[in-house]
DRENDRENNU-218349 format. One line per 3 residues: number of its first residue (from 1); for each residue x negated, y negated, z negated of C-alpha. Coordinates in pm, 1 decimal. Last residue first. Layout:
BEGIN
NUM> X:Y:Z ~ ...
end
This chain:
BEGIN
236> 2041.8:-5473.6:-528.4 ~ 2046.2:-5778.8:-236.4 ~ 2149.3:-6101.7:-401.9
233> 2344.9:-6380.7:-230.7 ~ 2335.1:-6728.8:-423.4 ~ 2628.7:-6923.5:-486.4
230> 2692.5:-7295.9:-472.8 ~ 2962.7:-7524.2:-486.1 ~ 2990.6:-7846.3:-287.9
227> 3268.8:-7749.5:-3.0 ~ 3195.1:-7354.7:-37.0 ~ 2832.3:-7350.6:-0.4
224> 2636.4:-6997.3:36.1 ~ 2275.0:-6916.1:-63.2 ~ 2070.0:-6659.2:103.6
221> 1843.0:-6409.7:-103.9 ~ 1907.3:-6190.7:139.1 ~ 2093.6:-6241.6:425.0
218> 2475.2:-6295.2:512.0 ~ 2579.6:-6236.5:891.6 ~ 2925.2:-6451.5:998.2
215> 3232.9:-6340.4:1007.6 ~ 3467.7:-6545.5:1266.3 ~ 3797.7:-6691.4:1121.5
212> 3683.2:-7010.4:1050.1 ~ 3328.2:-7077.0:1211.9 ~ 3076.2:-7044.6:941.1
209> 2829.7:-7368.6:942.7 ~ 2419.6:-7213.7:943.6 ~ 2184.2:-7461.0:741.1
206> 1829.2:-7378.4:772.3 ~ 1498.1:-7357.7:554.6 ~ 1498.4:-6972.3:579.1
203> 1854.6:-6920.0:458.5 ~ 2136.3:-7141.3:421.4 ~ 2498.3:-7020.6:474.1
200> 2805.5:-7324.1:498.5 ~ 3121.8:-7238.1:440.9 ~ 3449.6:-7542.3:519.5
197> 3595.0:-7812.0:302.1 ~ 3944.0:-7759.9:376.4 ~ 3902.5:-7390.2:402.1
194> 4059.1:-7209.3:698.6 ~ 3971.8:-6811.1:532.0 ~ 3622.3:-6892.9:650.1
191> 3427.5:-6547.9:654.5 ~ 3101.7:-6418.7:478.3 ~ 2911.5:-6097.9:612.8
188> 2735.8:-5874.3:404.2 ~ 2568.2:-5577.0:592.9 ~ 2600.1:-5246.2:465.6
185> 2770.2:-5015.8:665.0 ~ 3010.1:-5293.4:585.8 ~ 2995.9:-5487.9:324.1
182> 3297.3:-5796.3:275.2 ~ 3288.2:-6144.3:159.7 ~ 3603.4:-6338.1:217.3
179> 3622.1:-6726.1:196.2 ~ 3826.0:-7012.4:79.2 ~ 4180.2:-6881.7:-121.4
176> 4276.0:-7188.0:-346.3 ~ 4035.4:-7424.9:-168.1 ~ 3666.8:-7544.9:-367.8
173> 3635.3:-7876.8:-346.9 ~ 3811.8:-7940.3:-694.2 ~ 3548.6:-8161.3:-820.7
170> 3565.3:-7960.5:-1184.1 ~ 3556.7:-7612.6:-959.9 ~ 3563.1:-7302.5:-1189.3
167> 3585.4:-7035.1:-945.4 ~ 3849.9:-6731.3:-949.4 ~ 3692.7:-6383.3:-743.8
164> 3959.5:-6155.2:-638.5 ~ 3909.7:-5810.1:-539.1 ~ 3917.8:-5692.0:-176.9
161> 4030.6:-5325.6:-113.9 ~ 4268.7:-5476.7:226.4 ~ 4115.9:-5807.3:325.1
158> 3997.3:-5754.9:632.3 ~ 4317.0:-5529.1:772.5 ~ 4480.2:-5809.9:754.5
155> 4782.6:-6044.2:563.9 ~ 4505.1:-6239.5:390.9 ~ 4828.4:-6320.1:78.7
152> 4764.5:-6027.9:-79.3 ~ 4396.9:-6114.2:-135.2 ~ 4538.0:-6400.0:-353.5
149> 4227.7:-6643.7:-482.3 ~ 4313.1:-6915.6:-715.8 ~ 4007.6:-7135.7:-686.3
146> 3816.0:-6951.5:-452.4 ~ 3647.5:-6643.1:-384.3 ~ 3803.4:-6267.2:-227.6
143> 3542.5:-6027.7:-273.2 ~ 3533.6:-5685.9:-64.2 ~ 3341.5:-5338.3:-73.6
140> 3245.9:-5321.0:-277.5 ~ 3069.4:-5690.3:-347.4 ~ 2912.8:-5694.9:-696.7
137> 2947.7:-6018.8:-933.9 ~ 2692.9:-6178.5:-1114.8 ~ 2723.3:-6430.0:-1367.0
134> 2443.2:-6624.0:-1444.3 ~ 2632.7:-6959.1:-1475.2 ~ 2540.4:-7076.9:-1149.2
131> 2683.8:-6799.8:-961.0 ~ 2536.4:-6448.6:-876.4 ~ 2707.3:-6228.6:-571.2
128> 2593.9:-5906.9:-592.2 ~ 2524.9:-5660.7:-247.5 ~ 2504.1:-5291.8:-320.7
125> 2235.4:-5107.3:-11.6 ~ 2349.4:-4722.4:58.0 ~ 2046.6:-4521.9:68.6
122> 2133.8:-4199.7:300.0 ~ 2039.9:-3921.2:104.0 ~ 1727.1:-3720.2:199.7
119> 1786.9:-3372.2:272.0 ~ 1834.3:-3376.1:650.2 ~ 1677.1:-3643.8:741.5
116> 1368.2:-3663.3:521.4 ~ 1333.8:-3259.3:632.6 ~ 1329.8:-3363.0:943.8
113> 1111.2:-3629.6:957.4 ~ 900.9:-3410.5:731.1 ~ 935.8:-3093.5:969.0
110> 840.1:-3333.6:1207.2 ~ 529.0:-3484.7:1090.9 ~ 411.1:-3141.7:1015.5
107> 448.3:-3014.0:1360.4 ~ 697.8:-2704.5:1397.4 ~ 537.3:-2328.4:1512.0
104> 797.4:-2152.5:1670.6 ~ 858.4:-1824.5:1444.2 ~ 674.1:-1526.5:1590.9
101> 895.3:-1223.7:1755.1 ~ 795.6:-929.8:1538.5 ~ 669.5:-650.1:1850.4
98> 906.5:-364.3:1865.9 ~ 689.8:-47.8:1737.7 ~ 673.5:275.1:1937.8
95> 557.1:535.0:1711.9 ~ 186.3:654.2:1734.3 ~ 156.9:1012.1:1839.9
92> 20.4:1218.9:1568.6 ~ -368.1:1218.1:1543.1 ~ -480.2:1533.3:1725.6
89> -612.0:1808.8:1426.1 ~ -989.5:1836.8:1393.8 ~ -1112.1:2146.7:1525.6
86> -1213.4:2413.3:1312.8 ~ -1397.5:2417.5:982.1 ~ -1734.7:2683.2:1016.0
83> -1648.5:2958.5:732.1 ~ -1918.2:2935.8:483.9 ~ -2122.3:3216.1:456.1
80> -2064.5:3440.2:182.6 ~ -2373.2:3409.4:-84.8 ~ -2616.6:3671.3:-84.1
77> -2612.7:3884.8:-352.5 ~ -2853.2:3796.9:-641.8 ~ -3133.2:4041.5:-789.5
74> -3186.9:4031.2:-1092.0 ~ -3528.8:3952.7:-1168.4 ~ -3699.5:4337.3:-1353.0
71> -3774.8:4371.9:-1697.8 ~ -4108.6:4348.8:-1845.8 ~ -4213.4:4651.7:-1996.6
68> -4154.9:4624.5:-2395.3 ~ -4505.2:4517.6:-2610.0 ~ -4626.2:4858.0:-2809.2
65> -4562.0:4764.6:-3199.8 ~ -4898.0:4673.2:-3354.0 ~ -5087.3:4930.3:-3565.1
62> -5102.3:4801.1:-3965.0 ~ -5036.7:5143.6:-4111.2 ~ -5120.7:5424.8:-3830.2
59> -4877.1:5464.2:-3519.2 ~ -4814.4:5803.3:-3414.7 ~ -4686.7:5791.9:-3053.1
56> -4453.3:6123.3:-3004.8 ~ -4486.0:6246.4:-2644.1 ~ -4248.4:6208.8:-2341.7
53> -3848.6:6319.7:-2417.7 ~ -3715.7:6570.5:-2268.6 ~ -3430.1:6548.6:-2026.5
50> -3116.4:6437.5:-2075.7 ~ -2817.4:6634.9:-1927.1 ~ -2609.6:6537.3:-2250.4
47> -2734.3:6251.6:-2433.4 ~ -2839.4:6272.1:-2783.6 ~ -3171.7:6526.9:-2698.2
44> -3240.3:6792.9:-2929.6 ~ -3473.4:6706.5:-3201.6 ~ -3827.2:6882.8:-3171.0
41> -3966.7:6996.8:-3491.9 ~ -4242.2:6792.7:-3686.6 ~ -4594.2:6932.9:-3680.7
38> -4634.3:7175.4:-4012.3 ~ -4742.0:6977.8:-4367.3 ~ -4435.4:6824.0:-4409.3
35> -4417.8:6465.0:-4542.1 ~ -4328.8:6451.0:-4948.2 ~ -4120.9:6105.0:-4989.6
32> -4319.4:5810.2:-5130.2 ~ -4200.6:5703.5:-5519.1 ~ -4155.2:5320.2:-5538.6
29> -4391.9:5076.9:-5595.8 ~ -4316.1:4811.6:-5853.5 ~ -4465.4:4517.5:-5801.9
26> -4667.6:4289.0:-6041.7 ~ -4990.0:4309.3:-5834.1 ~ -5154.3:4522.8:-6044.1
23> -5184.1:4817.7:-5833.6 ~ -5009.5:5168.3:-5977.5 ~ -5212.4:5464.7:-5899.3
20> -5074.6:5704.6:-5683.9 ~ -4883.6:5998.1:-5842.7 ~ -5018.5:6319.2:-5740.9
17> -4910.0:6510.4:-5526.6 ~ -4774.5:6891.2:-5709.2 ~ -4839.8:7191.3:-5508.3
14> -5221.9:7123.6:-5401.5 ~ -5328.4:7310.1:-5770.6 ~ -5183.0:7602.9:-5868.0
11> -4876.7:7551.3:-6091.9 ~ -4925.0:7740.6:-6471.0 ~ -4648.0:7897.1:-6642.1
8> -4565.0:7840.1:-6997.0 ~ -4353.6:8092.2:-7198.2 ~ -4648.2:8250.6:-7411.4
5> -4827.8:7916.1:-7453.1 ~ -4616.7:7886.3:-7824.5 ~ -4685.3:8238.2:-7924.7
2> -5062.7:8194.9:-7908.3 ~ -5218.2:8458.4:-7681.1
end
């Protein structure tokens, strides 16, 4: 024998597998593990008081995987009945309630006749005595006319508060101190303070002498004579 087969030692054949052939499909295949040729030993079971298990299912390359057994509905507990509500509680005793005592109804017209009178101010009516000239002179509440009038001089109650009123008489038949015109809850009356040529009211188409020392009623729009002047009577 050649001296450099002397140290070589031959494998029977069977030991070694043979390497599969590579495929060309550009993937690498890696080495399979060697599988025992005796049947596989039985592994104890992991849980304690387990029995054994059934028998090993080989599955070839390409088998399907077994489908799992369909797993039982669970099963739901019956519901707790419903306690049944008890009787409805008694409504609490209504409370004794004094009836409102209603207002007395008031009739429109009256509440506005009374509401006229009581809020409404009383309209006070302003008397103005206007002379030729275009002057015009208010009565409040007293005028004293004539040529020199004195309201001192009247010596009454009538003339107390009168102011004097001076008229410009060429024919002089106008008297010193010749009438008094006074408003009182207010109505103008005119009285003769014993003129020489007397007072003389015309309203309506009709002359109405003054009695001296009685007051006589003044309308509106009237127009007085004292002897041959004339005033008109204006109600504002």
């Amino acid at each position: 024998m050649p001296d450099d087969k002397r140290y070589l030692i031959s494998v029977p054949p069977g030991l070694i597998p043979q390497a599969e052939p590579d495929v060309n499909s550009g993937t690498r295949k890696l080495p399979q593990p060697q599988k025992p040729s005796g049947p596989p030993p039985e592994q104890a079971p992991s849980t304690p008081g387990a029995g054994p298990r059934g028998p090993v299912i080989s599955l070839g390359p390409g088998s399907p995987l077994p489908s799992a057994p369909p797993r039982s509905a669970p099963v739901s507990e019956p519901a707790a009945p419903i306690p049944a509500a008890g009787p409805a509680a008694e409504p609490a005793a209504e409370r004794a309630v004094t009836p409102a005592v209603e207002p007395t109804a008031v009739d429109e017209g009256e509440r506005s006749t009374l509401s006229a009178t009581e809020t409404a101010p009383v309209a006070v009516r302003r008397w103005v005595l206007a002379l030729g000239d275009g002057t015009r002179h208010p009565v409040d509440p007293a005028v004293v006319v004539g040529r020199n009038p004195d309201p001192q001089g009247l010596g009454s109650a009538a003339g107390a508060g009168a102011l004097p009123l001076a008229i410009v008489d060429p024919e002089r038949s106008v008297s010193k101190t010749h009438a008094l015109f006074q408003v009182r809850d207010g109505v103008l009356t005119v009285l003769d303070l014993d003129s020489t040529n007397g007072v003389v009211v015309s309203a309506d188409g009709r002359d109405q002498p003054v009695v001296p020392g009685q007051p006589e009623v003044v309308p509106d729009a009237a127009v007085v004579s004292l002897g041959r002047f004339e005033l008109r009577v204006v109600s504002a």
